[in-house]
DOTI-674424 format. One record per atom (N, C-alpha, C, O, CB): x, y negated, z; residue in one letter; atom name. Coordinates in steps of 0.1 Angstrom, whole numbers, m for minus. Glycine has a CB too. Layout:
N
REC     c1     c2     c3  r   a
REC      X      Y      Z  A  CA
...
! end
This chain:
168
REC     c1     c2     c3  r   a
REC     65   m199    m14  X   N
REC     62   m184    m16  X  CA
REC     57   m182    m30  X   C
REC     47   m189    m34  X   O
REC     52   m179     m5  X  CB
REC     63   m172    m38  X   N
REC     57   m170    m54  X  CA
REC     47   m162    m53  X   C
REC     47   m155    m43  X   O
REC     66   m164    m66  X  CB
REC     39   m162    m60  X   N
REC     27   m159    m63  X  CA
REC     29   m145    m67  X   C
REC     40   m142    m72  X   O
REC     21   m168    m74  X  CB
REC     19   m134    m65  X   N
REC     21   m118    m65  X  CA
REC     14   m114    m73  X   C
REC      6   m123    m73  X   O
REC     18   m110    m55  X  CB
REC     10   m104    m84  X   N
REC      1    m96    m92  X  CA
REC     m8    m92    m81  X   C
REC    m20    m95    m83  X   O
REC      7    m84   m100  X  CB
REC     m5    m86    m68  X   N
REC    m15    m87    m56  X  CA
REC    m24    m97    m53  X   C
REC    m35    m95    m50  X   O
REC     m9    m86    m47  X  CB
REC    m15   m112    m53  X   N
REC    m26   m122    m55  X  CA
REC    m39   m125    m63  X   C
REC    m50   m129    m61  X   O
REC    m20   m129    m57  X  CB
REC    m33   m122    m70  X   N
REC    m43   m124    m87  X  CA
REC    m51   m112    m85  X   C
REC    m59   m114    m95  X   O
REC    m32   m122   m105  X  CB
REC    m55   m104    m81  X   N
REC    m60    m90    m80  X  CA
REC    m67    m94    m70  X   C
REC    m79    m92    m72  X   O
REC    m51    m78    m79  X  CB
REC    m63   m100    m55  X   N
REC    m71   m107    m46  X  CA
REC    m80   m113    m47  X   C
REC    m90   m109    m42  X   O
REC    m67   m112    m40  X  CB
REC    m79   m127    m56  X   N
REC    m84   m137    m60  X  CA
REC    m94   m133    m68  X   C
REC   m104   m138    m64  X   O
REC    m77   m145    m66  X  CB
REC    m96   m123    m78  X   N
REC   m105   m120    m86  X  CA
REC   m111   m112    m75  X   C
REC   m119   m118    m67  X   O
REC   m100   m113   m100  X  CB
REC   m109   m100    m74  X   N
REC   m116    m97    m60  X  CA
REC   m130   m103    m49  X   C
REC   m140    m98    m43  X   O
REC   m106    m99    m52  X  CB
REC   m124   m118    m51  X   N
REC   m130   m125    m39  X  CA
REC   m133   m133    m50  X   C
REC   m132   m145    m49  X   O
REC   m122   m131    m25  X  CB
REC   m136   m128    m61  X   N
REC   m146   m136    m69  X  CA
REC   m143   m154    m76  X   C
REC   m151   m163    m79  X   O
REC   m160   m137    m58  X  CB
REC   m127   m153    m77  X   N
REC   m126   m162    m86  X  CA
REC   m109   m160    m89  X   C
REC   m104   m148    m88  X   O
REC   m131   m176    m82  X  CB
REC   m100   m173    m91  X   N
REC    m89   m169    m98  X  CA
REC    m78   m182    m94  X   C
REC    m84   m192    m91  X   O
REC    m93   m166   m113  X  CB
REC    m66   m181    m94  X   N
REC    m55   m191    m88  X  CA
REC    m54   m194   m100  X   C
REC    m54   m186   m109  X   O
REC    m42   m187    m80  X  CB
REC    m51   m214   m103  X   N
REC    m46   m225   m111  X  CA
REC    m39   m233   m106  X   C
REC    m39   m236    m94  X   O
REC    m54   m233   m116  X  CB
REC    m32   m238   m113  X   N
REC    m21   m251   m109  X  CA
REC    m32   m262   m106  X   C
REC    m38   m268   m116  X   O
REC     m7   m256   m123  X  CB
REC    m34   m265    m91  X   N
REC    m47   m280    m94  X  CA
REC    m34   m291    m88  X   C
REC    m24   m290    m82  X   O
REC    m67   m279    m80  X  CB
REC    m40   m302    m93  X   N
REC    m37   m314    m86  X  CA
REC    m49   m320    m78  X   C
REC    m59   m319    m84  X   O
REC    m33   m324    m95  X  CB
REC    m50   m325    m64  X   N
REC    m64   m331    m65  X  CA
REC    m64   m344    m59  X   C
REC    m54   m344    m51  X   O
REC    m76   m322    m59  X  CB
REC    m70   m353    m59  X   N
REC    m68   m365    m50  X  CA
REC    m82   m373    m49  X   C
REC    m89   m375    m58  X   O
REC    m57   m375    m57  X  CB
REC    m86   m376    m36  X   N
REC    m94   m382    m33  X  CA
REC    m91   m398    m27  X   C
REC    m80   m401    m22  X   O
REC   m101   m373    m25  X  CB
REC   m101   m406    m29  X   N
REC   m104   m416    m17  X  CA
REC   m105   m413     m6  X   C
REC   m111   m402     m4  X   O
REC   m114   m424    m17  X  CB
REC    m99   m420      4  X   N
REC   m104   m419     21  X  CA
REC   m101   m433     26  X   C
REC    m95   m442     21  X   O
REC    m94   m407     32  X  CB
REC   m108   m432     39  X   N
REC   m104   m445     43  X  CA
REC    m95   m457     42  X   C
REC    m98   m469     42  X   O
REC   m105   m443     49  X  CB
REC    m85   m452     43  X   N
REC    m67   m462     42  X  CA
REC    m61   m453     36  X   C
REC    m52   m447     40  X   O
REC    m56   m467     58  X  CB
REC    m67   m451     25  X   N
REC    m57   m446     16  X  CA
REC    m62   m435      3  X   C
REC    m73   m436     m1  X   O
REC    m47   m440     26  X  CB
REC    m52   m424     m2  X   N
REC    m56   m413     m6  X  CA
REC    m50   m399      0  X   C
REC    m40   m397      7  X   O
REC    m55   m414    m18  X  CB
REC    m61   m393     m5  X   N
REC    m53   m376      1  X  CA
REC    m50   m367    m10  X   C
REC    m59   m363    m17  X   O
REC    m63   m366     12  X  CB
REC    m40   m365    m12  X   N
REC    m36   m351    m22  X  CA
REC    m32   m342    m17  X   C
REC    m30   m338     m6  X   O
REC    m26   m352    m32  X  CB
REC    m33   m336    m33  X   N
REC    m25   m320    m29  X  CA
REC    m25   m313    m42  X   C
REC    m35   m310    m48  X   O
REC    m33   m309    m17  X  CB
REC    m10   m309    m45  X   N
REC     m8   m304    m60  X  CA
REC     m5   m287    m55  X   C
REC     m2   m285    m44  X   O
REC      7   m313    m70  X  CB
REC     m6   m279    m63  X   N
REC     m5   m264    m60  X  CA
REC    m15   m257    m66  X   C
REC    m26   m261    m69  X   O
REC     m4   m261    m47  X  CB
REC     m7   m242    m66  X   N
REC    m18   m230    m68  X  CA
REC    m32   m229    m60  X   C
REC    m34   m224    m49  X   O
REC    m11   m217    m66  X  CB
REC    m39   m235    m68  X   N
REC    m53   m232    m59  X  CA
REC    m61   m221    m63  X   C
REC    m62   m217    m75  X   O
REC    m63   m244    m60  X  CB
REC    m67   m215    m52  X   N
REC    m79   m201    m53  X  CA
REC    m92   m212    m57  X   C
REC    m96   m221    m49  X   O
REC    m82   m189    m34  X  CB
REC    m97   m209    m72  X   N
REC   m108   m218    m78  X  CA
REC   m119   m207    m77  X   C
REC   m115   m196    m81  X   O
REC   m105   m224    m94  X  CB
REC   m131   m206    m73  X   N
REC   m140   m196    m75  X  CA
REC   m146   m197    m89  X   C
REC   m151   m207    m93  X   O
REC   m150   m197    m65  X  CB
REC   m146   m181    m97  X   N
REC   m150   m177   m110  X  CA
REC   m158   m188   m116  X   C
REC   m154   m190   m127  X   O
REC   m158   m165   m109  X  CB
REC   m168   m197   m110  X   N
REC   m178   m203   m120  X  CA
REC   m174   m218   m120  X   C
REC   m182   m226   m125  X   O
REC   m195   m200   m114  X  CB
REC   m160   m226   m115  X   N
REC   m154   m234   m115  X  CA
REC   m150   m236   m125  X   C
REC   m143   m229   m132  X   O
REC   m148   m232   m108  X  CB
REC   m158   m254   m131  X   N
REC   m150   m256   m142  X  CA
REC   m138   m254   m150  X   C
REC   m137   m250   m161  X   O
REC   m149   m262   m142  X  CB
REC   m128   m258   m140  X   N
REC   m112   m252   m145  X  CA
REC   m108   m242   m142  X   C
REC    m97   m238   m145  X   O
REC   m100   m258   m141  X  CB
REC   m120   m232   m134  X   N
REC   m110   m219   m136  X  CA
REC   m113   m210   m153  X   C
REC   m110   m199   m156  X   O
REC   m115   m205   m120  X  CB
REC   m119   m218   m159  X   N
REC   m120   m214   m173  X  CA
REC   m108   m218   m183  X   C
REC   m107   m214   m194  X   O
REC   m132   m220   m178  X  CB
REC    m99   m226   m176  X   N
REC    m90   m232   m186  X  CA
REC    m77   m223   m185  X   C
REC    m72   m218   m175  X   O
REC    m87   m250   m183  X  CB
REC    m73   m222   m200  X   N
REC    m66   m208   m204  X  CA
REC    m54   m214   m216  X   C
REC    m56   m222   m224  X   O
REC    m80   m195   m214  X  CB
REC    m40   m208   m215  X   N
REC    m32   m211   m219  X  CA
REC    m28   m224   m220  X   C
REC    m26   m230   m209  X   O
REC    m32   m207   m227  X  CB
REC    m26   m230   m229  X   N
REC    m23   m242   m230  X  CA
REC    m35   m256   m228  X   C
REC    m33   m268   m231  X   O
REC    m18   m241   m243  X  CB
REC    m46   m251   m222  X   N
REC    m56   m261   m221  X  CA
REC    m52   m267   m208  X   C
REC    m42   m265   m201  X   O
REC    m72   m256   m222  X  CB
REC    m61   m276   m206  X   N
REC    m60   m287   m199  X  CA
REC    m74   m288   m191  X   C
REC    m83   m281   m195  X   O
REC    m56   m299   m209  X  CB
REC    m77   m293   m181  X   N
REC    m85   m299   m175  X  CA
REC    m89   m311   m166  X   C
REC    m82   m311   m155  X   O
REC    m87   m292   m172  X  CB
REC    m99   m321   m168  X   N
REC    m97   m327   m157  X  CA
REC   m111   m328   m154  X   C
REC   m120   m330   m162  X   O
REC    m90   m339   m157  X  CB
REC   m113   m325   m138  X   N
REC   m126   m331   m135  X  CA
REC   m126   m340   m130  X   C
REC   m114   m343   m126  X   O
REC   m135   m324   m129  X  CB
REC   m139   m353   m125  X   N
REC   m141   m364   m121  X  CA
REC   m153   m362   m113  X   C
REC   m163   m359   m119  X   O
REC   m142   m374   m130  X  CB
REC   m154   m364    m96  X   N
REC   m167   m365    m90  X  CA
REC   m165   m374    m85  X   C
REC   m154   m376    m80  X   O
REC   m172   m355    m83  X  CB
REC   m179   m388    m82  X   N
REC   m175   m396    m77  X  CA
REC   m192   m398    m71  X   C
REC   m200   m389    m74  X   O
REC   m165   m406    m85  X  CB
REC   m196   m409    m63  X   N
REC   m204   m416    m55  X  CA
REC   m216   m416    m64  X   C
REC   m227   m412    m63  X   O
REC   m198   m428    m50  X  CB
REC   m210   m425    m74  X   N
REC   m224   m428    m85  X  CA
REC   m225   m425   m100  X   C
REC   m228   m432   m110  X   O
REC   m227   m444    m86  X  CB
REC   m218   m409    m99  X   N
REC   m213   m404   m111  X  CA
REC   m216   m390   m106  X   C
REC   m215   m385    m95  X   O
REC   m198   m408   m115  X  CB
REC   m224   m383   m125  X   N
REC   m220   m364   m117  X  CA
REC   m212   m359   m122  X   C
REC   m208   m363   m132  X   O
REC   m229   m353   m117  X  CB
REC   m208   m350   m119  X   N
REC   m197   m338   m121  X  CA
REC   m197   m348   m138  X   C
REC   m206   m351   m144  X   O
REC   m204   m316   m120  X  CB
REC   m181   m351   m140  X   N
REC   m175   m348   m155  X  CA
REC   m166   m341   m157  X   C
REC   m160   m342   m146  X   O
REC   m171   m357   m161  X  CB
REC   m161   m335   m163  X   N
REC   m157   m326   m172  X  CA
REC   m146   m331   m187  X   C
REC   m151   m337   m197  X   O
REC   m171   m320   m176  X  CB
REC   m132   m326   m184  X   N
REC   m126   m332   m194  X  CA
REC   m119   m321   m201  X   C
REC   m113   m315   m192  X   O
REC   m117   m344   m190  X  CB
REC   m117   m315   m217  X   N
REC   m104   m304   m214  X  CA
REC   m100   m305   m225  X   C
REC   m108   m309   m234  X   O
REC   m106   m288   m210  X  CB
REC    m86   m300   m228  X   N
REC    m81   m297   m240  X  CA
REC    m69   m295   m242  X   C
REC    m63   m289   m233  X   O
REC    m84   m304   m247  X  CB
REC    m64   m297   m251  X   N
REC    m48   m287   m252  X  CA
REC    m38   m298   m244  X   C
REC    m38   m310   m242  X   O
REC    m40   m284   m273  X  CB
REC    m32   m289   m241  X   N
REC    m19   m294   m230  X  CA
REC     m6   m299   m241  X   C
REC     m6   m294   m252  X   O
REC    m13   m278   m217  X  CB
REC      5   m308   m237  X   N
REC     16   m311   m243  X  CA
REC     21   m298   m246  X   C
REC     24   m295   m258  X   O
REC     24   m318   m235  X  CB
REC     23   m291   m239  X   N
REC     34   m275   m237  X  CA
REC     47   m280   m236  X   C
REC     52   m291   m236  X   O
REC     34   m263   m252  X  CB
REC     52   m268   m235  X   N
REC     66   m271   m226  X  CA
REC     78   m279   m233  X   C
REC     88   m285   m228  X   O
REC     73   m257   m221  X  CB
REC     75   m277   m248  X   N
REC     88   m287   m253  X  CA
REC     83   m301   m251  X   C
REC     92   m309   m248  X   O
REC     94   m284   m270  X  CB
REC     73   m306   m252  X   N
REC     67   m319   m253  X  CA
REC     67   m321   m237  X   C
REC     70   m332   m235  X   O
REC     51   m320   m261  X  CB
REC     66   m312   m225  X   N
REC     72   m317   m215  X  CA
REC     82   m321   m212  X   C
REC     85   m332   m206  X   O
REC     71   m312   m209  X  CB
REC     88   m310   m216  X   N
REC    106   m311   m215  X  CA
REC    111   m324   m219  X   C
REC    118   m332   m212  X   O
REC    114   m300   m225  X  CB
REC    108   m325   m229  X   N
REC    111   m339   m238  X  CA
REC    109   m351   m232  X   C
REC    117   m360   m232  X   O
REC    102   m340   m251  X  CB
REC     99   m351   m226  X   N
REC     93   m364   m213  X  CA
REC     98   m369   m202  X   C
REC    100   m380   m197  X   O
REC     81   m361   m206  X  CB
REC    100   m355   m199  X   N
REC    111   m354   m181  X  CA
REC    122   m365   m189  X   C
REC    123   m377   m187  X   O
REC    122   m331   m174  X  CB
REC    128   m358   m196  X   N
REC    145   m365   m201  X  CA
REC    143   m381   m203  X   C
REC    150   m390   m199  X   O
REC    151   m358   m219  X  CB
REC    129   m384   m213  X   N
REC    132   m394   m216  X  CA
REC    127   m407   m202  X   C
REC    129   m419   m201  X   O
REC    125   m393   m231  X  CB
REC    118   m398   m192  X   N
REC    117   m406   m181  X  CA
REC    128   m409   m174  X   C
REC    130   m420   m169  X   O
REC    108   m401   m172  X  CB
REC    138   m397   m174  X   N
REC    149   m399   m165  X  CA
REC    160   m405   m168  X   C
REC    168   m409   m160  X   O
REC    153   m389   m160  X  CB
REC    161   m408   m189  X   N
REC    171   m423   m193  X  CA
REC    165   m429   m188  X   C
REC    172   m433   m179  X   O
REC    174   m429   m208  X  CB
REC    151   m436   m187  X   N
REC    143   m448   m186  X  CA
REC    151   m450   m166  X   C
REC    160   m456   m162  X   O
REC    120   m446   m191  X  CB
REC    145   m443   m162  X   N
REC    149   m445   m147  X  CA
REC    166   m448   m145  X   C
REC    169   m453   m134  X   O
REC    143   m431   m138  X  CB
REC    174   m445   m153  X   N
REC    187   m447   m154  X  CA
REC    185   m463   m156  X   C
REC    182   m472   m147  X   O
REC    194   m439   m166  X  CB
REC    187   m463   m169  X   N
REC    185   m480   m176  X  CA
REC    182   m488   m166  X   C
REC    191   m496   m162  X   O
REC    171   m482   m188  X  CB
REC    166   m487   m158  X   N
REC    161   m495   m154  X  CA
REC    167   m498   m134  X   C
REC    165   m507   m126  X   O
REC    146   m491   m158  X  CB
REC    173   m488   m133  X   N
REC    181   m487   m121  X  CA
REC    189   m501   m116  X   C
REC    201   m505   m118  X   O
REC    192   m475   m123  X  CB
REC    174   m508   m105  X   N
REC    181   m520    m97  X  CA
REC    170   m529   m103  X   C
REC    168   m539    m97  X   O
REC    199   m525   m100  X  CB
REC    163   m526   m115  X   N
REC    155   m538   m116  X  CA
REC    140   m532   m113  X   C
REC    134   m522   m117  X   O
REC    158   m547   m131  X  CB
REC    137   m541   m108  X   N
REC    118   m539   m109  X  CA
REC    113   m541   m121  X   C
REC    115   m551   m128  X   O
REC    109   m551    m99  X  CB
REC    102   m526   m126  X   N
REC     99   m525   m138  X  CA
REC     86   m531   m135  X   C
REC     82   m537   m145  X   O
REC    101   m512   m144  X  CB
REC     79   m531   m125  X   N
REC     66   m526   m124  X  CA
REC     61   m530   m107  X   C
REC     58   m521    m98  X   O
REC     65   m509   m128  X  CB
REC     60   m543   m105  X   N
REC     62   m545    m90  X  CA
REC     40   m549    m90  X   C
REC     32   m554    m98  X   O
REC     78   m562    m84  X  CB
REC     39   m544    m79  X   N
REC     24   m548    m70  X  CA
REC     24   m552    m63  X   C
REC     34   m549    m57  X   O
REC     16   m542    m67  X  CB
REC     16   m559    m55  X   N
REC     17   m566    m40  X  CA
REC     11   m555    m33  X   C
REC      0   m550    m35  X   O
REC     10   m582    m38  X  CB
REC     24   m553    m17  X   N
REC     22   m544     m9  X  CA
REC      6   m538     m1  X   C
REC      4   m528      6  X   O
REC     31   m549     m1  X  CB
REC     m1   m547     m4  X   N
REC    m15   m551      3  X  CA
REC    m17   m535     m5  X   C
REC    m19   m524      1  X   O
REC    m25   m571     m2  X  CB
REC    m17   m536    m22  X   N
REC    m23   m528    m29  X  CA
REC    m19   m515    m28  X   C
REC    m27   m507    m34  X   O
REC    m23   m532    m39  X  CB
REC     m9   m511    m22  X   N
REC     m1   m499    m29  X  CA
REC     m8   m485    m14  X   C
REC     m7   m486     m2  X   O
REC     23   m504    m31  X  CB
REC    m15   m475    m23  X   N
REC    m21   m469     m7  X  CA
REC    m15   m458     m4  X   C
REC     m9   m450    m11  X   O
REC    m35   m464     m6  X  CB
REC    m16   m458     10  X   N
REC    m13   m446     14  X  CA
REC    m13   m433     16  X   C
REC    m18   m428     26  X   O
REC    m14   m447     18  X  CB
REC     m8   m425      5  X   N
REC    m12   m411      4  X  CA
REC    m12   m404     13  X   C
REC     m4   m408     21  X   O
REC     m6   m406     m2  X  CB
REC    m17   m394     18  X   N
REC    m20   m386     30  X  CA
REC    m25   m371     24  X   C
REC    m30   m369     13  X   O
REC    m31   m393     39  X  CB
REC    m22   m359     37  X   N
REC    m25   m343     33  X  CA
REC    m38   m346     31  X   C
REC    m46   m351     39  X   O
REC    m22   m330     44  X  CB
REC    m41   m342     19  X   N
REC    m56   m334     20  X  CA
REC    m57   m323     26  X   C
REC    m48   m314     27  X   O
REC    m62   m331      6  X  CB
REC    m73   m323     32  X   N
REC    m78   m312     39  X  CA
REC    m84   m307     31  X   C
REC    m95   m312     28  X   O
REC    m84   m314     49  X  CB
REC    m79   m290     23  X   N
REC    m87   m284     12  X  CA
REC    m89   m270     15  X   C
REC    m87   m269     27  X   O
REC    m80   m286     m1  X  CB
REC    m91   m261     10  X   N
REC    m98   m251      9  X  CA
REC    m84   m242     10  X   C
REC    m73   m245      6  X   O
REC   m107   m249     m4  X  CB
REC    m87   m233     17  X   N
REC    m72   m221     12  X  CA
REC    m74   m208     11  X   C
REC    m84   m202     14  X   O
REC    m58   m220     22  X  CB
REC    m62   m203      6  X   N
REC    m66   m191     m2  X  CA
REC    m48   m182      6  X   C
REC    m38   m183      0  X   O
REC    m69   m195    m24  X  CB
REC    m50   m177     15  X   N
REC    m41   m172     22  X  CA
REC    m36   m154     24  X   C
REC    m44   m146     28  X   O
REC    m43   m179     32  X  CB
REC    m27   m153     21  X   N
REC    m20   m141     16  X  CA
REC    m12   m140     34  X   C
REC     m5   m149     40  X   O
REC     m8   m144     m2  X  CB
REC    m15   m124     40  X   N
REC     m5   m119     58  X  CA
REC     m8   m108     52  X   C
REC    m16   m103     43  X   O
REC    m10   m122     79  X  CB
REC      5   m103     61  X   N
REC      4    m87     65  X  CA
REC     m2    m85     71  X   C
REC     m5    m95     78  X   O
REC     12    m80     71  X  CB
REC    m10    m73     72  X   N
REC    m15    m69     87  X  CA
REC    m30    m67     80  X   C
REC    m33    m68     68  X   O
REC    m13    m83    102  X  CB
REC    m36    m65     89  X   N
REC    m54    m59     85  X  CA
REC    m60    m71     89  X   C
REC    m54    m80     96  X   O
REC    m63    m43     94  X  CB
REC    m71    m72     85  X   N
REC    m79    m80     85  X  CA
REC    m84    m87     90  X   C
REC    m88    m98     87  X   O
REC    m83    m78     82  X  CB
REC    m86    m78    110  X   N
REC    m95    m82    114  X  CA
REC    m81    m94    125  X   C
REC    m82   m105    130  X   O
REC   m108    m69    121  X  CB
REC    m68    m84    123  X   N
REC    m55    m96    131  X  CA
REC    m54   m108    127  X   C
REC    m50   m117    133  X   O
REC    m41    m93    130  X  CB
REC    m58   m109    112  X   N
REC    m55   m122    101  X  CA
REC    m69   m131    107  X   C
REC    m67   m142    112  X   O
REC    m56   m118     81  X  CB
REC    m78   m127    106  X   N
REC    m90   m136    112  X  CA
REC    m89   m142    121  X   C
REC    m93   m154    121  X   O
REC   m100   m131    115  X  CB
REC    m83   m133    136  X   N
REC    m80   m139    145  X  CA
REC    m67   m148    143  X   C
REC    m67   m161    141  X   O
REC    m80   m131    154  X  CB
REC    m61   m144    143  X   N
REC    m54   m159    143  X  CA
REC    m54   m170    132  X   C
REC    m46   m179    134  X   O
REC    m39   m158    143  X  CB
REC    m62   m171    123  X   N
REC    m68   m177    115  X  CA
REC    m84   m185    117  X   C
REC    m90   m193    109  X   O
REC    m67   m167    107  X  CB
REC    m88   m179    133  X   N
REC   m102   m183    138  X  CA
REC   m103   m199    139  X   C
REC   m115   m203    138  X   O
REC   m106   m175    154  X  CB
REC    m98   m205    140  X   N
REC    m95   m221    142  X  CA
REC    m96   m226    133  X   C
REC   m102   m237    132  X   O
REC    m83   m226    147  X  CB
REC    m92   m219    121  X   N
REC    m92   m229    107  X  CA
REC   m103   m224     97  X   C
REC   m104   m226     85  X   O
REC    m76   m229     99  X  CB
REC   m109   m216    105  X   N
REC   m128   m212    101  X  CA
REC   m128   m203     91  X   C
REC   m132   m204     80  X   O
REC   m140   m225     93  X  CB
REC   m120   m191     98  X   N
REC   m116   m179     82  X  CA
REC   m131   m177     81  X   C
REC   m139   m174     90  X   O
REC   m106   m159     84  X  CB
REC   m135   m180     67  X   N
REC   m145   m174     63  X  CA
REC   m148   m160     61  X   C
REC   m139   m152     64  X   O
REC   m147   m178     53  X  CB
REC   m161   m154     57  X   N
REC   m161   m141     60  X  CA
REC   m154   m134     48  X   C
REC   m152   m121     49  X   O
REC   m176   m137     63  X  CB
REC   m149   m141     37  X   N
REC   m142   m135     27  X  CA
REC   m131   m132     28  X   C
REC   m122   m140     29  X   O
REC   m142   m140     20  X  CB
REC   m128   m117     25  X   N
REC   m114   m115     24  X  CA
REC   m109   m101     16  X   C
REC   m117    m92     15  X   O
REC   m109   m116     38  X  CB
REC   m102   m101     13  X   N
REC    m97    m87      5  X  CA
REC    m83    m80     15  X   C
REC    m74    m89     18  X   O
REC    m90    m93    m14  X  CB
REC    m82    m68     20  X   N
REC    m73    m62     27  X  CA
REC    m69    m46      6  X   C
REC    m76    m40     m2  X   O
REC    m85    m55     49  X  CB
REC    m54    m49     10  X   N
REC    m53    m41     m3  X  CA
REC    m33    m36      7  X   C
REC    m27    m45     13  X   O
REC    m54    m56    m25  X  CB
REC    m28    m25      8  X   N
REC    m17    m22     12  X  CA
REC    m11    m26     22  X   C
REC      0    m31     22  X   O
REC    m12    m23      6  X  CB
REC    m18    m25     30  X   N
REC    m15    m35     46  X  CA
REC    m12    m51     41  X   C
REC     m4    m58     47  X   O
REC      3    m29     58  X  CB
REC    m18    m54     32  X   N
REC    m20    m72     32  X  CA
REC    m34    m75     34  X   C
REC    m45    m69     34  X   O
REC    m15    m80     15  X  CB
REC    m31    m86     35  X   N
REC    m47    m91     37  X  CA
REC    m50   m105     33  X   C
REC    m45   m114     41  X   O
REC    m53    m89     53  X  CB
REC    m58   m109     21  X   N
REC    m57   m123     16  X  CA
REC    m73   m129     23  X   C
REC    m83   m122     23  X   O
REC    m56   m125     m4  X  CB
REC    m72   m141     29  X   N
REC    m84   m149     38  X  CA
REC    m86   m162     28  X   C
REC    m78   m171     25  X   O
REC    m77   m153     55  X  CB
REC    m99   m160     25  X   N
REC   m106   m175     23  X  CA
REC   m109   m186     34  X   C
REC   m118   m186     42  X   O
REC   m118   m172     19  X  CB
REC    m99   m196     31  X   N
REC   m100   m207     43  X  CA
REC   m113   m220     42  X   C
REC   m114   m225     32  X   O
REC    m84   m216     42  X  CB
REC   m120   m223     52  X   N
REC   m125   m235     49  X  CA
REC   m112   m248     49  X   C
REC   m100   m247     52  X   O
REC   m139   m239     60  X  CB
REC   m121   m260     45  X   N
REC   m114   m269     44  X  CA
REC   m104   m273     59  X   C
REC   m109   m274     71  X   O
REC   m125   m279     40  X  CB
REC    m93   m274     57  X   N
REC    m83   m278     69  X  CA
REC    m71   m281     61  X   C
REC    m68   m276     50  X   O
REC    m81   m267     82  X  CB
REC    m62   m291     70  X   N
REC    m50   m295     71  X  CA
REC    m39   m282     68  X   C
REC    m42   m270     70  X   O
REC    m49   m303     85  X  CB
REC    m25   m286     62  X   N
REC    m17   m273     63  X  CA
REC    m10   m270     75  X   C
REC     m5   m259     78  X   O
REC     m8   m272     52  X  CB
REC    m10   m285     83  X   N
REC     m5   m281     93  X  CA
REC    m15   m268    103  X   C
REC    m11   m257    108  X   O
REC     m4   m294     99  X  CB
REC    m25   m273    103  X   N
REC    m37   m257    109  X  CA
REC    m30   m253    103  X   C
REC    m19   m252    109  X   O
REC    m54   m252    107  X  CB
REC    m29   m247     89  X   N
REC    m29   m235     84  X  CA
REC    m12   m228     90  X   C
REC     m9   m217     95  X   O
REC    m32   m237     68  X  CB
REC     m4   m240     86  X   N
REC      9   m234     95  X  CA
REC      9   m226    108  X   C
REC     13   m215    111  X   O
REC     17   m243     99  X  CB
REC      2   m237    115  X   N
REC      3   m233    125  X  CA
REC     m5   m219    134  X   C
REC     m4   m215    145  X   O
REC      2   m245    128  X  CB
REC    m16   m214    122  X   N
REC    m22   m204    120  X  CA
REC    m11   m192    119  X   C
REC    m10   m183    128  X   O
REC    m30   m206    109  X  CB
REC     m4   m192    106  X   N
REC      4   m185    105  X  CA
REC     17   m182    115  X   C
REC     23   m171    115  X   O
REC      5   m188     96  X  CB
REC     20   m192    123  X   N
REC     29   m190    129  X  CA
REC     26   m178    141  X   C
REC     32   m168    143  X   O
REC     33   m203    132  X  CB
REC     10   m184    151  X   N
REC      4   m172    160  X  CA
REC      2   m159    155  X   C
REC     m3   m150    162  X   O
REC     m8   m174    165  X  CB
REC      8   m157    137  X   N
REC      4   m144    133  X  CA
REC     18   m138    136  X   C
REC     18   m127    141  X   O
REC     m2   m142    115  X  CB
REC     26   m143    135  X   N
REC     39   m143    140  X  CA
REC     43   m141    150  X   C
REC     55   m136    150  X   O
REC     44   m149    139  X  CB
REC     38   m143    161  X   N
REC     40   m143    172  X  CA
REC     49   m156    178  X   C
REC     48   m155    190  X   O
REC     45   m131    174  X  CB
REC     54   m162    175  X   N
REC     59   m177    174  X  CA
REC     49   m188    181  X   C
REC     53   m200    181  X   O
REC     59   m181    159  X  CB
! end
């Protein structure tokens, strides 16, 4: 689903703003990601990062909040990369470039993250069927839409949230 000028108008609204995040954690057997437009709240390191910047943060166990930013490749210096990864993946097609022993290699898994969810309907219908996956009390209702601040959960909840909005 693409992203709306409604969105962006939501998001600020509810007191912060949508970025392209990547994020990945440790967990037990393995890691959990999740790349996509995320709803960052206003005072969020990277929701400061603007045009071509860059950001990375680092939180860890015996480390605090770091903070990394600065200019991004941009799109010809992307462009340029994709191609030259995809001769290399040609070339190298059938041989092992880069082998690890299986023991090491982990298992990625959904992260359970925050969401930032865009339904029809008013507010108080979106909550409810949204009550399982802990709609917070935040939300913005703007032209019979209604965007909900999610706590942390799986997308399957969240699908499957959406689907009882549906009637499904």
């Amino acid at each position: 689903v693409a992203l709306t000028p409604g969105d962006l108008r939501a998001a600020a609204r509810l007191g912060g703003v949508i970025k392209p995040v990547a994020r990945a954690e440790r967990v037990r057997h393995g890691v959990a990601a999740f790349a996509g437009p995320a709803w960052l709240p206003a005072s969020h390191p990277l929701a400061v990062t603007a045009g071509r910047e860059n950001g990375v943060l680092i939180e860890g166990r015996h480390i605090d909040r770091l903070y990394f930013a600065g200019a991004g490749a941009g799109p010809d210096v992307t462009a340029a990369t994709l191609l030259d990864d995809a001769v290399e993946a040609v070339r190298y097609q059938g041989r092992a470039v880069y082998e690890r022993p299986v023991s090491a290699v982990a298992e990625v898994k959904e992260a359970e993250t925050g969401w930032f969810v865009r339904v029809p309907g008013p507010a108080a219908c979106a909550r409810e069927a949204f009550a399982a996956c802990d709609a917070r009390a935040a939300s913005h209702e703007e032209g019979g839409t209604t965007w909900l601040l999610l706590a942390a959960t799986s997308q399957a909840r969240v699908a499957h949230a959406c689907a009882r909005l549906r009637g499904e």
